[in-house]
C-alpha positions as CSV (number, residue, x, y, z in Angstrom):
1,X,15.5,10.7,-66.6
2,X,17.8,12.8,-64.6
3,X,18.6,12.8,-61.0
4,X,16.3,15.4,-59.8
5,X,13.7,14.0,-62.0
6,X,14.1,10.9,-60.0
7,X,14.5,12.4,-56.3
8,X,11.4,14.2,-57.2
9,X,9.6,10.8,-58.4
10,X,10.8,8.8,-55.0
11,X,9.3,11.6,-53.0
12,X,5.8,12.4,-54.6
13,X,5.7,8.3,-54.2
14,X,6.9,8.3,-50.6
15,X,4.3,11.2,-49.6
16,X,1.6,9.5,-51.2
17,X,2.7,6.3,-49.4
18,X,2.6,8.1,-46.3
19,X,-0.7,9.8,-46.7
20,X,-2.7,6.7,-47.1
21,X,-1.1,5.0,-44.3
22,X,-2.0,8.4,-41.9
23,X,-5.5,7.9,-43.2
24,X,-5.9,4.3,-42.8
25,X,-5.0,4.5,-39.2
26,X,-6.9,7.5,-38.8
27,X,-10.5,7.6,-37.2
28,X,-13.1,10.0,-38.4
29,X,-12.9,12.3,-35.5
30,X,-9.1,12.7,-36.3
31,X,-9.9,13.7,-39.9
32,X,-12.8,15.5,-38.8
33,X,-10.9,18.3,-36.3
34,X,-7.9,18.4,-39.1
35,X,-10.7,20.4,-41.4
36,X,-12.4,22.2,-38.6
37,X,-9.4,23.1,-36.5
38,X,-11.4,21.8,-33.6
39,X,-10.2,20.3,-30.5
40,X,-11.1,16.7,-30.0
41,X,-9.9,15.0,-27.2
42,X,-7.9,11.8,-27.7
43,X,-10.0,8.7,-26.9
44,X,-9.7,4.8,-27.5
45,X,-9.9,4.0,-30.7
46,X,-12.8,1.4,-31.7
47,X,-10.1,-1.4,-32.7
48,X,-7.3,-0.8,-29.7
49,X,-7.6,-3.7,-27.2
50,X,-7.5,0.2,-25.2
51,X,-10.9,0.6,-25.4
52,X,-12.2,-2.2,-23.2
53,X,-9.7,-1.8,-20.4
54,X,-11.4,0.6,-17.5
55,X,-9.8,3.3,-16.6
56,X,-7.2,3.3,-13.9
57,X,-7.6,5.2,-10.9
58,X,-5.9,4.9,-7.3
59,X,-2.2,5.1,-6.9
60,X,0.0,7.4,-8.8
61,X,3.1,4.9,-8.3
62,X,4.2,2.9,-10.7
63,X,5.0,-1.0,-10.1
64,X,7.0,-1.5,-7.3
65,X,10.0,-4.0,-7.7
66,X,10.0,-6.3,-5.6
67,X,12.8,-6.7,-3.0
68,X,13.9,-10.4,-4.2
69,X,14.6,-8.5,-7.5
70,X,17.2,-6.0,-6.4
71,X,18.6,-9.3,-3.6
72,X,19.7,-11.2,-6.2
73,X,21.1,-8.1,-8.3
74,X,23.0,-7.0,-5.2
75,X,24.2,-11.1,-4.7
76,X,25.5,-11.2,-8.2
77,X,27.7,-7.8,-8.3
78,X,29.0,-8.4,-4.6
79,X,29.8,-11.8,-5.4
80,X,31.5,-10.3,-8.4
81,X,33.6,-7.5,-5.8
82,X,35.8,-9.2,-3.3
83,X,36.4,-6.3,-2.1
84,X,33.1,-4.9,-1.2
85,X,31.1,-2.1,-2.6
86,X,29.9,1.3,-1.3
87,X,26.4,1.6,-0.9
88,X,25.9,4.4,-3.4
89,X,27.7,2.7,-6.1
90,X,25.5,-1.2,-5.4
91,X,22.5,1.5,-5.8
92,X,23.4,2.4,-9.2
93,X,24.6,-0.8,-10.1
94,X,21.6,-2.4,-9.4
95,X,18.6,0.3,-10.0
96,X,15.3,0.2,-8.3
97,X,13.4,2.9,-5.4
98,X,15.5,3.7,-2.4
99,X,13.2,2.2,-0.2
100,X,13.2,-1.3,-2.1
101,X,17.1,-1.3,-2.3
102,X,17.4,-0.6,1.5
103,X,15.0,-3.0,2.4
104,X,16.8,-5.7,-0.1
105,X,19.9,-4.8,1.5
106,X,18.5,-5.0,5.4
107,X,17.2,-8.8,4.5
108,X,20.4,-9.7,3.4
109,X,22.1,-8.5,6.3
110,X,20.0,-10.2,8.5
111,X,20.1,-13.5,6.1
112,X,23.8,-13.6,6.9
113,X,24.6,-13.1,3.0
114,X,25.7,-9.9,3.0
115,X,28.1,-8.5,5.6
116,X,28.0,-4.5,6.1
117,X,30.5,-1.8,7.8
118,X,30.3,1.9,7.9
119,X,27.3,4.2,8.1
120,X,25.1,6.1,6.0
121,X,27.2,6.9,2.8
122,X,30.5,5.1,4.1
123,X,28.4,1.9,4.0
124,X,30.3,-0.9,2.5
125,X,28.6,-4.5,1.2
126,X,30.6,-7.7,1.1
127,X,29.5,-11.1,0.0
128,X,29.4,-13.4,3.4
């Protein structure tokens, strides 16, 4: 056989491949709208552990990181920086909501493990 005659043998058998493993995971209302061109909303699936969790509703936040989280972040790259880090760079470094990260921060001021000079974005963490 010749080279095309084999790139053209590897793809018929990948396509077919792929096509029965779009159909097996497939449920009849998916097949069903691909002939009519209708639009069916996505739902659960019968065999997804999705179908027997409720629904969510409340909050539009997502899960909030808890302060300890972003303390021992901070702890571990201050203790790292002898020399102290700026606030907007120990932000970065260690991720997380504003509000979490300056609430972190205001604990471990008043814990005595962090020591702070400056203000605002001239704020400067050290390790105590």
């Amino acid at each position: 056989m010749s080279l095309l005659a084999d790139l053209e043998a590897l793809a018929v058998s990948f396509a077919r491949e792929v096509l029965a493993a779009a159909l097996r995971s497939s449920t009849l209302l998916d097949l069903a709208s691909v002939g009519a061109r209708a639009s069916v909303p996505p739902g659960p699936r019968l065999g997804s552990s999705r179908a027997a969790e409720p629904e969510r509703r409340g909050s539009r936040r997502g899960a909030r990181t808890a302060p300890a989280d972003i303390s021992a972040k901070a702890l571990e790259v201050l203790r790292r920086s002898p020399d102290g880090v700026r606030t907007e760079t120990l932000r970065t470094l260690v991720g997380g909501p504003k509000p979490a990260y300056q609430r972190a921060m205001s604990m471990l001021v008043t814990d005595g493990l962090v020591s702070k000079t400056g203000a605002k974005r001239g704020t400067t963490y050290q390790a105590a």
